[in-house]
MDTraj code that builds the backbone (N, CA, C; nanometers):
import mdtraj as md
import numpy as np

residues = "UNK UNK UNK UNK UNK UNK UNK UNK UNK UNK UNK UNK UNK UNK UNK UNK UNK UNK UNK UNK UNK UNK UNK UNK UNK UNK UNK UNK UNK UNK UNK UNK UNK UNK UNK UNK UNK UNK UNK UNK UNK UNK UNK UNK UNK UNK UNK UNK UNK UNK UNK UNK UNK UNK UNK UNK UNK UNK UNK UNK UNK UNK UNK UNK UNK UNK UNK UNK UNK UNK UNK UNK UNK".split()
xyz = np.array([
    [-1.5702, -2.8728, -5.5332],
    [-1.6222, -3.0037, -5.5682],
    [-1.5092, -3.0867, -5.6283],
    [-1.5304, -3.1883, -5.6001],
    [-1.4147, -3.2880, -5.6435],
    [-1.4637, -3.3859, -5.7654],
    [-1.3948, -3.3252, -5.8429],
    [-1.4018, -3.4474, -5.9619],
    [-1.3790, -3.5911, -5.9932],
    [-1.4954, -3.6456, -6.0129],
    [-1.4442, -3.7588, -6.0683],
    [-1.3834, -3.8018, -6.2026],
    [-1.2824, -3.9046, -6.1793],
    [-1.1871, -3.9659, -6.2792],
    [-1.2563, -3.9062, -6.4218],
    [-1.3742, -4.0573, -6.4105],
    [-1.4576, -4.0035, -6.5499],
    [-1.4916, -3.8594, -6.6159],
    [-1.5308, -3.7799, -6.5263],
    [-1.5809, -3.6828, -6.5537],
    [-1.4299, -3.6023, -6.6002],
    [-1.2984, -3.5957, -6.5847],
    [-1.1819, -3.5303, -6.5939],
    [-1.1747, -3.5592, -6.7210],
    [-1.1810, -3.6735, -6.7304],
    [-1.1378, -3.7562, -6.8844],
    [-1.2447, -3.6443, -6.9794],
    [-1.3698, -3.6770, -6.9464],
    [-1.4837, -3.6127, -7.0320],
    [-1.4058, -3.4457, -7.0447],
    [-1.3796, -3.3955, -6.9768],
    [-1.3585, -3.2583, -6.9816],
    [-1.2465, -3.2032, -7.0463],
    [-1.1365, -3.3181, -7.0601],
    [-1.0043, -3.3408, -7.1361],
    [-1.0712, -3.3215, -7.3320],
    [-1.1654, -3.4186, -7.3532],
    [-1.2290, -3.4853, -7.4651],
    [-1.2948, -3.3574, -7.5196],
    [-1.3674, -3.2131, -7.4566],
    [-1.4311, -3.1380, -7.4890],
    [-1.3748, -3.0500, -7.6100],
    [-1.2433, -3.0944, -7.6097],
    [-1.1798, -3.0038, -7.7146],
    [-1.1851, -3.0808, -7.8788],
    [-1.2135, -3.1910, -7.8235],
    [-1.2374, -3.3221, -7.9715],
    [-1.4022, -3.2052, -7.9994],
    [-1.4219, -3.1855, -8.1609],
    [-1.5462, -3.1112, -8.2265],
    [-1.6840, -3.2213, -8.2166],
    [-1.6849, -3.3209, -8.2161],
    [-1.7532, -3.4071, -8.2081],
    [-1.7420, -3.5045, -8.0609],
    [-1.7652, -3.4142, -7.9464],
    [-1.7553, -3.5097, -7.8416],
    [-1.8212, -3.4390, -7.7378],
    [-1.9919, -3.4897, -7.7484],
    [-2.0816, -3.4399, -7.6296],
    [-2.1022, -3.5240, -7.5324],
    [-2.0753, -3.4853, -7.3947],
    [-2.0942, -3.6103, -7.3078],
    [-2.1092, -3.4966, -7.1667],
    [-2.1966, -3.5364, -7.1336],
    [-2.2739, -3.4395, -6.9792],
    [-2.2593, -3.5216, -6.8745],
    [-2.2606, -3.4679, -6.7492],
    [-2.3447, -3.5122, -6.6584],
    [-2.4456, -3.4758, -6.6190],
    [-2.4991, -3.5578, -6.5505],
    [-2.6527, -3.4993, -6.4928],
    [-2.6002, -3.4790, -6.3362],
    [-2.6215, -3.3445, -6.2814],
    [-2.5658, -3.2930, -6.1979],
    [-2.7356, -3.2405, -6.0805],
    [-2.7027, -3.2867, -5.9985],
    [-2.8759, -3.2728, -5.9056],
    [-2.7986, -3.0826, -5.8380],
    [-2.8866, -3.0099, -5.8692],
    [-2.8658, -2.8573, -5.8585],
    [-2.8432, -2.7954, -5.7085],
    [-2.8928, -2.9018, -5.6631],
    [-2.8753, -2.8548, -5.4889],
    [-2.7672, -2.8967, -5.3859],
    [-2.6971, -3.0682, -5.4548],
    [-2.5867, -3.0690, -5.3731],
    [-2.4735, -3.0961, -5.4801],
    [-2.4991, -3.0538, -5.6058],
    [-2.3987, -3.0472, -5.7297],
    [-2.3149, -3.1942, -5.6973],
    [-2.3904, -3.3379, -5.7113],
    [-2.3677, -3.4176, -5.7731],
    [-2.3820, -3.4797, -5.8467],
    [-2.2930, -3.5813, -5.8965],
    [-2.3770, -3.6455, -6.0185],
    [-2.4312, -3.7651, -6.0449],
    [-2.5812, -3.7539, -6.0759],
    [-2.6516, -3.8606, -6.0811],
    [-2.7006, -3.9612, -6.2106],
    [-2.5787, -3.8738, -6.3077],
    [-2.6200, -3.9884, -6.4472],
    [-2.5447, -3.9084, -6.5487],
    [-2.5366, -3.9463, -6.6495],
    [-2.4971, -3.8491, -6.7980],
    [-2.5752, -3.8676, -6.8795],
    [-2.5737, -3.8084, -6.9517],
    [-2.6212, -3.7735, -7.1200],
    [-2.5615, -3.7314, -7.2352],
    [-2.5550, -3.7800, -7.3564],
    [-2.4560, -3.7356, -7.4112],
    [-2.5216, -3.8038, -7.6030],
    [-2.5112, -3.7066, -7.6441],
    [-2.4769, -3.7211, -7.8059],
    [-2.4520, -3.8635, -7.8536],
    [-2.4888, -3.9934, -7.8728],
    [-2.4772, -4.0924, -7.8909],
    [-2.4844, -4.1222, -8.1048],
    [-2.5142, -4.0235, -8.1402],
    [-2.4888, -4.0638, -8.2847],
    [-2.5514, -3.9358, -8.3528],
    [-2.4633, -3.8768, -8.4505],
    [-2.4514, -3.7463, -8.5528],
    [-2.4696, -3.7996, -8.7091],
    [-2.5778, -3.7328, -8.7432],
    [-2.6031, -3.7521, -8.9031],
    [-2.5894, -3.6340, -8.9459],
    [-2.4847, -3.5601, -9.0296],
    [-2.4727, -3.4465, -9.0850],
    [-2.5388, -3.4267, -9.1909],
    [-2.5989, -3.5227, -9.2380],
    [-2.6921, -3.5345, -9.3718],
    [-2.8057, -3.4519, -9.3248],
    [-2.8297, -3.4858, -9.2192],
    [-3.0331, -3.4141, -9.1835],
    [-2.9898, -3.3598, -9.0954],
    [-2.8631, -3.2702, -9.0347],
    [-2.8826, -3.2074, -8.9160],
    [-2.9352, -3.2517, -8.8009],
    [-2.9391, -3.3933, -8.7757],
    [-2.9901, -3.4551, -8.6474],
    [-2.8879, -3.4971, -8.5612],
    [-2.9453, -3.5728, -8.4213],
    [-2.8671, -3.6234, -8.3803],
    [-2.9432, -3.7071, -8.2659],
    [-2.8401, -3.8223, -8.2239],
    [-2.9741, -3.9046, -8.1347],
    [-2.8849, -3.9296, -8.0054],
    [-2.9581, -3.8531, -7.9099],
    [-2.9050, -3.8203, -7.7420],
    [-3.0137, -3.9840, -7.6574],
    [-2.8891, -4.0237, -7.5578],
    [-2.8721, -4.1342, -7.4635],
    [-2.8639, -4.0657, -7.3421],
    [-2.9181, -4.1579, -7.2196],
    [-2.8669, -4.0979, -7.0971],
    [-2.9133, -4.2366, -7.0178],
    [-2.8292, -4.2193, -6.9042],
    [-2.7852, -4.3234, -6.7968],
    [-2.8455, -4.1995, -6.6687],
    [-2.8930, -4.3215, -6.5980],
    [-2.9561, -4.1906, -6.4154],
    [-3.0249, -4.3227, -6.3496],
    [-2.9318, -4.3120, -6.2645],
    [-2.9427, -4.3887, -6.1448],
    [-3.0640, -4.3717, -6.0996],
    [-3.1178, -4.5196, -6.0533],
    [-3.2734, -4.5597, -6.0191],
    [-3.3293, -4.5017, -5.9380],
    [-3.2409, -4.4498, -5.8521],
    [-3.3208, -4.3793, -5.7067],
    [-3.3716, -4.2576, -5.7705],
    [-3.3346, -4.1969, -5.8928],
    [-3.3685, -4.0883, -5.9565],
    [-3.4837, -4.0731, -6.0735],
    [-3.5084, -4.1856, -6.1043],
    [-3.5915, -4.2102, -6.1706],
    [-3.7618, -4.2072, -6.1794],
    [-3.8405, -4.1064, -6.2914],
    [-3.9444, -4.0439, -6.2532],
    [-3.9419, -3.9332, -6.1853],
    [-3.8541, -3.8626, -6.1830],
    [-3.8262, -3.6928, -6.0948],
    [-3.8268, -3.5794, -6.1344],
    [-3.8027, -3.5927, -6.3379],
    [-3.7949, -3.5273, -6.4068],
    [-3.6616, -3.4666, -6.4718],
    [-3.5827, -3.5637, -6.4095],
    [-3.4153, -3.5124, -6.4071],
    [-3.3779, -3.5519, -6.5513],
    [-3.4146, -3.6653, -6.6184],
    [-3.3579, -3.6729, -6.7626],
    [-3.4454, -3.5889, -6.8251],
    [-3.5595, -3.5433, -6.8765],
    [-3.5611, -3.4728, -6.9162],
    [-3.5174, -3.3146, -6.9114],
    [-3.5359, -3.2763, -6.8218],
    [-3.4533, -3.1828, -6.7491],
    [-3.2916, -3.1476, -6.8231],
    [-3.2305, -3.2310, -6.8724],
    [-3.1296, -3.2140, -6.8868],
    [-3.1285, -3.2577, -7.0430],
    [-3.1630, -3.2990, -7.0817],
    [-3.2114, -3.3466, -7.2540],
    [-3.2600, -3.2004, -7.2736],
    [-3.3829, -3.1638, -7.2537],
    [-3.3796, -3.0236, -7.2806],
    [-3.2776, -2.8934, -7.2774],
    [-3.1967, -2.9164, -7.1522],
    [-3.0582, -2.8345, -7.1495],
    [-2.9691, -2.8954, -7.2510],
    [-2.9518, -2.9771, -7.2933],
    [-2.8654, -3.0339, -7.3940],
    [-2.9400, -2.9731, -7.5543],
    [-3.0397, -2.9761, -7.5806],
    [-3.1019, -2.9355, -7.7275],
    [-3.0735, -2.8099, -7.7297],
    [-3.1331, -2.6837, -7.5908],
    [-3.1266, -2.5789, -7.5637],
    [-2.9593, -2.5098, -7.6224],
])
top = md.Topology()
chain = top.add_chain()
for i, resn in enumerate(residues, 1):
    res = top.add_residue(resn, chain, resSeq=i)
    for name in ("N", "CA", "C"):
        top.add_atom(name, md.element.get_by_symbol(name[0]), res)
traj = md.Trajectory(xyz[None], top)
């Protein structure tokens, strides 16, 4: 599979302790149809508040959640 730009950069960044950023990857022809990613860390309460981007044709399929759950998991 061939990487995209973005996604290289993201994978460069994984070594930063504070830097979650996914893609949303469709399981059958392993591309990618959106990300998700860690959008803001409160170390005070142990929380954190997750964003995601997924292209319209994908939308209602079950794919962001799908992957929000793999991300908490």
């Amino acid at each position: 599979m061939r990487l995209l730009p973005t996604i290289k950069k993201w994978i460069k960044s994984y070594k930063n302790k504070n830097f979650y950023h996914w893609a949303i990857v469709l399981k059958e022809t392993k591309k990618p149809i959106g990300s998700i990613s860690v959008v803001e860390i409160d170390e005070t309460y142990d929380t954190v508040i997750c964003g995601y981007c997924i292209g319209e044709k994908w939308w209602g399929k079950g794919y962001a959640p799908e992957a929000y759950s793999s991300v908490i998991n």
